[in-house]
N, C-alpha and C positions, 0 to 999 in steps of 0.2 A: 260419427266419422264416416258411414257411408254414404252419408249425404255430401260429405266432404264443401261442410259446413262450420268448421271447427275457427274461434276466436282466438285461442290460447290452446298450447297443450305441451306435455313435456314429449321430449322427441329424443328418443335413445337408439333408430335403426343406427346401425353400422354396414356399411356392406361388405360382402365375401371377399372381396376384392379392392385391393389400394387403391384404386381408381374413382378420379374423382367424375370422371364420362359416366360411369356404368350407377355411382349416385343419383348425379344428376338425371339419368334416363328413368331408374326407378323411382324417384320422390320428388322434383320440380317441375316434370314436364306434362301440361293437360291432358294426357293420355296417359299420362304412369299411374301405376296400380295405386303409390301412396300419395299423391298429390292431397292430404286430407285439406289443405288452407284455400284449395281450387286457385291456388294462385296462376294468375295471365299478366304473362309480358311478352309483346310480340315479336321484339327485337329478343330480348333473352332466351323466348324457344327457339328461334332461330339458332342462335348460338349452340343452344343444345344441342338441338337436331343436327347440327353439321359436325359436331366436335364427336360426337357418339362414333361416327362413321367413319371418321379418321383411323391413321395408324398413332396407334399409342403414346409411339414417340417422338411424336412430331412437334415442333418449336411451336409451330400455328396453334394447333391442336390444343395446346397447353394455354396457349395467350388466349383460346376462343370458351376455355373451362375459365381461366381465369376472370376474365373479363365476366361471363356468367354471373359466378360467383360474386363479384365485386354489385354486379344489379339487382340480386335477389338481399345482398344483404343492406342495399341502399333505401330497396321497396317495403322490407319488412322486420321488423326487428328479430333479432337471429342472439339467442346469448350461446356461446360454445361450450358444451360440456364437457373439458377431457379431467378425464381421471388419470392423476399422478400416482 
C-alpha cells in the first residue's frame, strides 16, 4: 500500500467529518495521503481540487462533489459498505 500499488482491498476509512470535500481530498486526489489505487482522472481532480476550496454550502460545490463521485464510481468498481 505504500507503493500505492494496490489491485483490490477492503476500504473501511470514514472521515471525521460529514463531508464528502474533506473525503475526497484525503483518498481520491493524486496527492492525498490514502490514494492507495493511484487512481488519475484529470477532469475528476479537477473537480476535486475546486470543490475542496469552496464554501460548504454551496449548490455548485455540492453538484462539483457530486459529479466527482458519479466518475470515480464509473472508472472503478466501488461496492459501498454501510452498516445497518
Amino acid at each position: 500500500m505504500t507503493n500505492k500499488q494496490v489491485d483490490m482491498a477492503v476500504y473501511d476509512w470514514r472521515p471525521w467529518t460529514p463531508d464528502a470535500g474533506y473525503f475526497i481530498h484525503w483518498n481520491w486526489l493524486p496527492d492525498s495521503f490514502w490514494n492507495c489505487w493511484s487512481y488519475v482522472n484529470t477532469e475528476a481532480q479537477t473537480l476535486g481540487h475546486e470543490a475542496i476550496t469552496m464554501d460548504t454550502g454551496s449548490p455548485e460545490r455540492q453538484a462539483k462533489l457530486r459529479r466527482f463521485q458519479e466518475m470515480v464510481n464509473g472508472d472503478i468498481g466501488l461496492i459501498s459498505a454501510v452498516l445497518i
